[in-house]
C-alpha positions as CSV (number, residue, x, y, z in Angstrom):
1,X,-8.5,24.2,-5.1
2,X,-8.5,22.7,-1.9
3,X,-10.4,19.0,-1.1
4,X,-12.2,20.5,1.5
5,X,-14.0,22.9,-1.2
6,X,-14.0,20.2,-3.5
7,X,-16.5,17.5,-1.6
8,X,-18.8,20.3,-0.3
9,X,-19.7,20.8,-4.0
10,X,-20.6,17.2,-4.1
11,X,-24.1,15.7,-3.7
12,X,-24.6,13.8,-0.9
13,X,-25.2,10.6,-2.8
14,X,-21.8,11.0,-4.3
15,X,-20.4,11.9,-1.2
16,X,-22.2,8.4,0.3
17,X,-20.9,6.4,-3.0
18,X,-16.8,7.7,-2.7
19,X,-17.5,6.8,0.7
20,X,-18.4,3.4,0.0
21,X,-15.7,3.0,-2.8
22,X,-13.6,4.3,-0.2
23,X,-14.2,1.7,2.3
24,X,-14.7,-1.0,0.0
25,X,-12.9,-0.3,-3.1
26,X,-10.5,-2.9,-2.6
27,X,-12.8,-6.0,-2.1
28,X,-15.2,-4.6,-5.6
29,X,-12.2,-4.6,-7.4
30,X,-11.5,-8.0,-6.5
31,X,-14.8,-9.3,-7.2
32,X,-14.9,-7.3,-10.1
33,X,-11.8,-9.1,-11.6
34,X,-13.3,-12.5,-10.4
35,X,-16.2,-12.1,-12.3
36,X,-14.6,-11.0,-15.8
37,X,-11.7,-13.5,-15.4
38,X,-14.3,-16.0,-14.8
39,X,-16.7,-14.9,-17.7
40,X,-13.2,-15.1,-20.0
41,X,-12.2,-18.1,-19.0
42,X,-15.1,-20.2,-17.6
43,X,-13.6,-23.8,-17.9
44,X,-10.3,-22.7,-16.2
45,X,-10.2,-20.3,-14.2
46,X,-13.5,-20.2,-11.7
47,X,-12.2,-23.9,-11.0
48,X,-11.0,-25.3,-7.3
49,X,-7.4,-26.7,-8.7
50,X,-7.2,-22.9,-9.9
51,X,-8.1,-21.4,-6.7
52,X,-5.8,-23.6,-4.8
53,X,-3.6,-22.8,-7.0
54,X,-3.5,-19.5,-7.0
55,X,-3.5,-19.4,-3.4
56,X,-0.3,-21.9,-3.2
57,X,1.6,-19.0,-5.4
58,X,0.1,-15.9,-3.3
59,X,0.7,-18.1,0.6
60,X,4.5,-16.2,1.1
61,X,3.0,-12.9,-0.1
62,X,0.0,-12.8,2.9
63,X,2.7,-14.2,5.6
64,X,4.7,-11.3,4.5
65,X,2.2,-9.0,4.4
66,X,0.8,-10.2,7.9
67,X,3.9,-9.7,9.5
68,X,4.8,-6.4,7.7
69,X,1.0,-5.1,9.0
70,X,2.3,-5.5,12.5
71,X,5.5,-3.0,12.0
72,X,3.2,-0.7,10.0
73,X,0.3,-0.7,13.0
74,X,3.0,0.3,15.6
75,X,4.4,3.0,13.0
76,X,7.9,1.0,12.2
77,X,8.6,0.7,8.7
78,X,10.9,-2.3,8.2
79,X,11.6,-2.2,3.8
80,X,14.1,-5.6,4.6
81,X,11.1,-7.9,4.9
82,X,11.0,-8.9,1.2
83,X,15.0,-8.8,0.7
84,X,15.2,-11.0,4.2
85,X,12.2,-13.5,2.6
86,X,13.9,-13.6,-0.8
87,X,17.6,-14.4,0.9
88,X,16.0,-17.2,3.0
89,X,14.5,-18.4,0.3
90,X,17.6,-18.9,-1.6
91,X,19.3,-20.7,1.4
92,X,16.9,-23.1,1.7
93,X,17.2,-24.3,-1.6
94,X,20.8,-23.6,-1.9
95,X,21.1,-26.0,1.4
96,X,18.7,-28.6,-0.1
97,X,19.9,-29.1,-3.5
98,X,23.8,-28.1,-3.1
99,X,24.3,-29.8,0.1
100,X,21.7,-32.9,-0.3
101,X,20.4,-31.8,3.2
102,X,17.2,-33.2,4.5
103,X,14.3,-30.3,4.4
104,X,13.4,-30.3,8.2
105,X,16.9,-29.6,8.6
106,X,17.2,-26.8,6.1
107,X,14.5,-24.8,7.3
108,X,15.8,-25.2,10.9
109,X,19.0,-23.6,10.1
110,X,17.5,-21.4,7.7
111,X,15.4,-20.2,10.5
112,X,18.4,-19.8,13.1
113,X,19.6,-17.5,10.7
114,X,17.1,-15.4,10.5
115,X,16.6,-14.6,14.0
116,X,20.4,-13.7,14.2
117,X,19.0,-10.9,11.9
C-alpha cells in the first residue's frame, strides 16, 4: 500500500494533527519529557543549577551540531565532525595535563591543528 493511498483514507482532523506532530513533534517531546522529569523529581531536576547544568554538558553537542547544519544545508555530509571534536578534545588535555601548558596556549595550538585539517 502506497502512502499516498494511505492519508487519503485519513480524516482531515488527523491529517491536520500528523501535520502538527509533524512539524512540532520534536519540541512536544521535549516538553513532554520536561514535564514528567520534573513531576519525578521536583526538588532536583526543574531547578536553575540543573538547567545550567545540563546545558554545560550538552554546549559541544549544539556547536557541533550548528556547524554540522551548515554542511547538511549545502548538501555536504562531513561524518569527521565528531571524530575531529573528540581528537581535539584529547589534545587539549593531553597538552594541559602532560605538558603543564598554560590553557590559552593549548587551545591555540589545538586550534592551528585543526585548520591544517
Amino acid at each position: 500500500m502506497s502512502d499516498a493511498s494511505y492519508t487519503r483514507r485519513l480524516s482531515p482532523s488527523t491529517r491536520a494533527a500528523l501535520g502538527v506532530f509533524a512539524r512540532y513533534g520534536t519540541i512536544i517531546g521535549l516538553l513532554a519529557m520536561v514535564l514528567v522529569f520534573s513531576f519525578l523529581s521536583p526538588h532536583a531536576f526543574p531547578t536553575y543549577n540543573n538547567f545550567i547544568n545540563v546545558l554545560s554538558q550538552a554546549s559541544l553537542a549544539m556547536i557541533i551540531a550548528g556547524g554540522l547544519t551548515m554542511a547538511v544545508i549545502v548538501g555536504e555530509l562531513d561524518l569527521s565532525v565528531g571524530y575531529a571534536a573528540s581528537l581535539h578534545g584529547v589534545l587539549v588535555t593531553g597538552l594541559i595535563v602532560a605538558n603543564h601548558m598554560p590553557i590559552p596556549l593549548a587551545v591555540l595550538i589545538v586550534l592551528a591543528l585543526g585548520a591544517l585539517i
